[in-house]
Structure formats: structure tokens, C-alpha cells
C-alpha positions as CSV (number, residue, x, y, z in Angstrom):
1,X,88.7,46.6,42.7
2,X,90.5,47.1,46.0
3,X,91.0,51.4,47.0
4,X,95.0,50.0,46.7
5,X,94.6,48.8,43.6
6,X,92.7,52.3,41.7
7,X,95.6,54.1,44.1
8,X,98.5,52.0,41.7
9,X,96.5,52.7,38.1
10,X,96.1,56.1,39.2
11,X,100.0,57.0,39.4
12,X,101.5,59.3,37.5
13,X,98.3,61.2,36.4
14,X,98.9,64.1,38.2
15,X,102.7,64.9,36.3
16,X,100.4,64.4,33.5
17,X,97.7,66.5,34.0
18,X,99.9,69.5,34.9
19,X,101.9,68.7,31.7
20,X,98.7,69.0,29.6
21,X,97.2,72.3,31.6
22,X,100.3,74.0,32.2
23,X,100.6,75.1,28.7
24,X,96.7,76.7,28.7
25,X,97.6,78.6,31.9
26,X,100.8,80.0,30.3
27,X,99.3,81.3,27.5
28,X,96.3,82.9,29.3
29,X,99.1,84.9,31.5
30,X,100.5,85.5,28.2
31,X,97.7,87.2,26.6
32,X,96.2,89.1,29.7
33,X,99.9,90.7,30.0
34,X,99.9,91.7,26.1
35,X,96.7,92.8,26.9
36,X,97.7,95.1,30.0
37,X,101.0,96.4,28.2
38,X,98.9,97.2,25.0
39,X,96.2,99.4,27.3
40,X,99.3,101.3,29.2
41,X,101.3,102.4,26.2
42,X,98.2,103.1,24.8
43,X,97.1,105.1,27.7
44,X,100.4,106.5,28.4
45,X,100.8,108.0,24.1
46,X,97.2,109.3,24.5
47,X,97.9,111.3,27.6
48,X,101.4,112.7,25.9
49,X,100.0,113.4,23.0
50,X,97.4,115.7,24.8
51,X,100.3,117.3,26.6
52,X,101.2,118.5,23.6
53,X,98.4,119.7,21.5
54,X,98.0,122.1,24.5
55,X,101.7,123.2,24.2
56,X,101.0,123.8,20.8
57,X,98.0,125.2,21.5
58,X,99.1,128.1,23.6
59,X,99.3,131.8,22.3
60,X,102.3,132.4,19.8
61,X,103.2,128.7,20.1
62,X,104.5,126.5,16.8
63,X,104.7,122.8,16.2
64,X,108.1,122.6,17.7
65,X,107.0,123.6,20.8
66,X,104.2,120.9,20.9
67,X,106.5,118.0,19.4
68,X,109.0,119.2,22.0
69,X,106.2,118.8,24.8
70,X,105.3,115.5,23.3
71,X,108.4,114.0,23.3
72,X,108.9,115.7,26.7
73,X,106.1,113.8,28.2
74,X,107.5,110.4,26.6
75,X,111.1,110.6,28.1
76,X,110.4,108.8,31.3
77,X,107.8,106.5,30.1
78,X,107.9,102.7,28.9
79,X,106.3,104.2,25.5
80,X,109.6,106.2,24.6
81,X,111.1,103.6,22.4
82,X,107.7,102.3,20.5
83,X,107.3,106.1,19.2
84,X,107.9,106.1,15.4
85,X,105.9,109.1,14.2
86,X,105.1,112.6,15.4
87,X,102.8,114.9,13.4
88,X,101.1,118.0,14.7
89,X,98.1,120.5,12.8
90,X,95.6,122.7,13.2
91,X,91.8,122.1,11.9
92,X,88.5,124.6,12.1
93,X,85.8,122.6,13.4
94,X,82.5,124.3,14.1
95,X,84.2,127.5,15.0
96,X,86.6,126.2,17.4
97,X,90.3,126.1,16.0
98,X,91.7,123.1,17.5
99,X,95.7,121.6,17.4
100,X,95.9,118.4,17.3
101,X,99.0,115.9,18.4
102,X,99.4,112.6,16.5
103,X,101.6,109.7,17.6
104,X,102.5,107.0,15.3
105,X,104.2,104.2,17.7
106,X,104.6,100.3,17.4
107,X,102.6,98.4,19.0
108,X,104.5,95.8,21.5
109,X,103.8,92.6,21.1
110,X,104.5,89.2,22.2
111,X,103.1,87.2,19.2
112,X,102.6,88.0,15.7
113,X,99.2,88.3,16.6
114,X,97.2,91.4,16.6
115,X,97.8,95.1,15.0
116,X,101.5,96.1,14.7
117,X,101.1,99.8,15.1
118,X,99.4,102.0,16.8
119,X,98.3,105.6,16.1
120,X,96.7,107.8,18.7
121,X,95.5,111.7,18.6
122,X,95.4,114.3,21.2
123,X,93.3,117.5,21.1
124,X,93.6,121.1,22.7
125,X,91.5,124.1,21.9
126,X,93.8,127.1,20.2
127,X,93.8,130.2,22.4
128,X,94.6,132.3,19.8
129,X,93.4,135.6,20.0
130,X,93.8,136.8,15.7
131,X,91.6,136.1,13.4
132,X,94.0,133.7,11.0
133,X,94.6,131.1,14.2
134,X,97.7,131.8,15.1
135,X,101.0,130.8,14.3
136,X,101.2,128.3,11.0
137,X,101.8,124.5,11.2
């Protein structure tokens, strides 16, 4: 065979080709950008939800002021509308009196695939000075 000749059966392959890979790079991209939004919001509820357990964790303060801290925090971020759930307590732990911050949000997703919802919990130390913790959750 003539280089001409393999030029004319080789036509067309390249349309092909990009119609048969396209699809595999699209759905990489896809899953590395699920991937990246699913590490930010859950970065961004972590570091809200440790705003505010220390709120809450201040002298005299109560769980409004650390849900109020919390949901503070989340106002300007892209985790605001994904926020289902916010529960705050206090736990003993080895002597240490702790509040704790617990988001419940929904996960977003592209796909059906994967967990739907994500919980995540931030800690402070109380700085309570009397001997029953502070105020009551």
C-alpha cells in the first residue's frame, strides 16, 4: 500500500476517536469537581462549626449564642443553603468540659452517587469558671 492510499482509509478516525474519548474526559472533570466541592463545603462547615463551639464556649454563653455564631460564619459561604441541622451540647471528657457544634447539611452532588448528607462536629474547651459548667444546653 501506497502512504496516499492508508492517508484515504484513515479518514475520519480522528471525529471518531474524540467522539469515543470525549465522554471519559468529561466524566473525569466531572468527578474531580464533585470531588473539590465536597472537600470545600466540608471544610468550610468544619471551620463554622468550630466558630461556634467557642461562642458557646465562652463564660456565661448559651446555645443560642453558639447557633447564632454558627449560622454567622455560614452567611457568606457556598455551604449556607446545604445546612439542614444545627445541634449544640456540652460533654465531660477526662476533666475537660467541652461544647460541641454539630452541622447536619446535604451533601452536593452531581450524581446519585456517593453519601447524601453530611454531618460534621466542632469542639471548643468551656471556660467556665463554676463547678456545674456553666450555663445549661
Amino acid at each position: 500500500m501506497t502512504m496516499r492510499r492508508i492517508a484515504l482509509n484513515q479518514r475520519g478516525s480522528a471525529v471518531m476517536e474524540f467522539v469515543l474519548v470525549a465522554p471519559l474526559v468529561i466524566l473525569i472533570f466531572a468527578a474531580v469537581a464533585q470531588i473539590c466541592l465536597a472537600s470545600y463545603v466540608r471544610s468550610t462547615l468544619i471551620a463554622c462549626a468550630a466558630e461556634g463551639a467557642r461562642a458557646g464556649a465562652e463564660q456565661d454563653a448559651d446555645r443560642f449564642v453558639a447557633v447564632n455564631r454558627t449560622k454567622n460564619a455560614l452567611s457568606d459561604s457556598i455551604a449556607a443553603g446545604t445546612v439542614e441541622h444545627i445541634d449544640v451540647g456540652r460533654s465531660r471528657g477526662q476533666g475537660a468540659e467541652t461544647v460541641a457544634v454539630t452541622i447536619t447539611a446535604r451533601l452536593p452532588l452531581f450524581g446519585l452517587l456517593g453519601p447524601t448528607t453530611l454531618t460534621v462536629t466542632g469542639h471548643a474547651l468551656s471556660e467556665s469558671l463554676d463547678g456545674d459548667g456553666g450555663a445549661n444546653f
